[in-house]
BAGUTOR-513182 format. One line per field, with one value per residue: residue number from 1; x, y, z of N, C-alpha, C in turn. Coordinates in pm, whole numbers, plus 50000, padded with zeros to 5 digits. Layout:
BEGIN
pos = c(NUM_...)
n.X = c(X_...)
n.Y = c(Y_...)
n.Z = c(Z_...)
ca.X = c(X_...)
ca.Y = c(Y_...)
ca.Z = c(Z_...)
c.X = c(X_...)
c.Y = c(Y_...)
c.Z = c(Z_...)
***
This chain:
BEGIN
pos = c(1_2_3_4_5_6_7_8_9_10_11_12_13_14_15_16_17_18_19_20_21_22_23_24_25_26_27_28_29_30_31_32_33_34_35_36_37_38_39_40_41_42_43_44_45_46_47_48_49_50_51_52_53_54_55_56_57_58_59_60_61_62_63_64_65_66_67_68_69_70_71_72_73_74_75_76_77_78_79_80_81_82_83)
n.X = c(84601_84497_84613_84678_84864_84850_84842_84749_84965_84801_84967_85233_85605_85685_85472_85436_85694_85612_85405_85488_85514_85270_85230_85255_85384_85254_85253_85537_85597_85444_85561_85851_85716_85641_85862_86051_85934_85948_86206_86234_86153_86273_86359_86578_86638_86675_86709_86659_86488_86308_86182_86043_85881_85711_85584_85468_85309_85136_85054_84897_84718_84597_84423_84256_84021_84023_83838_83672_83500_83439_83241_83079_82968_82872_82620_82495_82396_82274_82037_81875_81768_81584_81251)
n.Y = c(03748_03524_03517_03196_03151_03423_03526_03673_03568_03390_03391_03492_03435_03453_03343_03123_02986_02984_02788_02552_02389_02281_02049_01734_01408_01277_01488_01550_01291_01321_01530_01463_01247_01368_01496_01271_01212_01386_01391_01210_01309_01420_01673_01939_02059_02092_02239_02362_02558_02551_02269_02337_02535_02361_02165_02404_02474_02252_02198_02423_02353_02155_02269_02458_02260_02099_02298_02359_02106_02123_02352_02205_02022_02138_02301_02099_01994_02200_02211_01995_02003_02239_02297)
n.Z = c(66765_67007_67329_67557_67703_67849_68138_68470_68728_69047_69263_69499_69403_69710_69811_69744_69815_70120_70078_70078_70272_70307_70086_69914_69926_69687_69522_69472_69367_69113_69002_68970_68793_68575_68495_68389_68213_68015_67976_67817_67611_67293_67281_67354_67544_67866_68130_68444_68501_68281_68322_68539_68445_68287_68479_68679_68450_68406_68677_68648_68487_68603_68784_68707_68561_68791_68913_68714_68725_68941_68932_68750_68886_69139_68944_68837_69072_69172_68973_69013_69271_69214_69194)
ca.X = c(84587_84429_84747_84620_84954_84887_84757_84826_84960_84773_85058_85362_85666_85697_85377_85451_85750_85573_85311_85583_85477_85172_85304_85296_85464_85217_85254_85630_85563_85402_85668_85917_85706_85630_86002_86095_85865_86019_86342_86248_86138_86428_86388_86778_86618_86701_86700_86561_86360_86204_86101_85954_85754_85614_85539_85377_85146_85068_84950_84788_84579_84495_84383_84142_84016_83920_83741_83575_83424_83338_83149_82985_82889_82769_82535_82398_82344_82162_81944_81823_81756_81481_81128)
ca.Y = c(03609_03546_03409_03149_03209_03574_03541_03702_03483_03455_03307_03552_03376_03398_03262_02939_02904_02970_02698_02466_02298_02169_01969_01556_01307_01255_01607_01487_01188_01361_01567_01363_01162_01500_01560_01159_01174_01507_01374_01107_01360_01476_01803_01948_02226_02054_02402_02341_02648_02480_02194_02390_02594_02264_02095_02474_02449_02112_02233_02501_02273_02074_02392_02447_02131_02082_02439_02353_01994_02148_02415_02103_01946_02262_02331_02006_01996_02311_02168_01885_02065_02340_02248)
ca.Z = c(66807_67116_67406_67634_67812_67908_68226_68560_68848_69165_69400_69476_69492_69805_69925_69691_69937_70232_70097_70045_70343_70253_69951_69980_69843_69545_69413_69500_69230_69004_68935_68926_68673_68448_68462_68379_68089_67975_67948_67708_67484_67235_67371_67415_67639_67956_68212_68590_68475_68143_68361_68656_68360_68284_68584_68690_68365_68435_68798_68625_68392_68695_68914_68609_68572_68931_68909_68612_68751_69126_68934_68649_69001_69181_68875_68863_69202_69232_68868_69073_69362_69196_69213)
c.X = c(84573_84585_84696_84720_84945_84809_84853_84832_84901_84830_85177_85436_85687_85614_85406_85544_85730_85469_85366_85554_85374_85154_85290_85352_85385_85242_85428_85666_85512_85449_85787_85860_85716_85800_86055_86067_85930_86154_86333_86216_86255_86405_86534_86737_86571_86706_86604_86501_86270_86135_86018_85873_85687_85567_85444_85272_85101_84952_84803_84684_84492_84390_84257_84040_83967_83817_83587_83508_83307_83221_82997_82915_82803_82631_82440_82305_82191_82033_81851_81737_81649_81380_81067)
c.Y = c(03604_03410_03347_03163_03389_03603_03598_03559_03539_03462_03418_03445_03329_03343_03140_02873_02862_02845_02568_02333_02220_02038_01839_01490_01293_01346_01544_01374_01212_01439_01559_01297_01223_01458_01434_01143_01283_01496_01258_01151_01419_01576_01819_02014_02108_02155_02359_02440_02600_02363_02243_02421_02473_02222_02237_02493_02364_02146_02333_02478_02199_02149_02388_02368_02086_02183_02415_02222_02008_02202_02279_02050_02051_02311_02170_01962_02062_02270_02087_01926_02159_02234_02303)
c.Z = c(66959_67249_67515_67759_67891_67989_68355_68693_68938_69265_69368_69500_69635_69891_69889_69767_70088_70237_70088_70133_70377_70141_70010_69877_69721_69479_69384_69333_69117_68963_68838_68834_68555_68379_68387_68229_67958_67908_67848_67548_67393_67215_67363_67503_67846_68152_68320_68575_68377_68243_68485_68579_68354_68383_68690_68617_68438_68603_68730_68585_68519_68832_68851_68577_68688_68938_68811_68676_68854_69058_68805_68812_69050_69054_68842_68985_69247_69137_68901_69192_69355_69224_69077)
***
């Protein structure tokens, strides 16, 4: 069975803390909302590690997701662009 989880990270820990300081208040909010929404689920698994895993998917989906649009744009771009 094919694991969509079995990927390698590209961020060591410790660069994610060193990048810490680029962060803004919306990622900020959108945490906090993940985590808000999380807790309404009847989940028992409550663990400041279970909700970091989520709120690191969640980045992950949205890393993807931007990647995948730039490159839908970049290929239209360039489609338009031949002669």
């Amino acid at each position: 069975m094919y694991d969509k989880l079995d990927y390698k990270p590209l961020i060591s820990t410790a660069e994610a803390l060193e990048l810490v300081q680029f962060r803004t208040l919306k990622d900020s909010y959108i945490a906090q909302d993940i985590y808000n929404e999380y807790k309404k689920t009847e989940t028992k698994e409550y663990s400041l590690a279970w909700v970091l895993g989520i709120i690191w998917n969640a980045g992950r989906i949205q890393g993807i997701r931007e990647e995948r649009s730039k490159r839908k744009s970049d290929n239209k771009n360039s489609a338009t662009n031949r002669v």
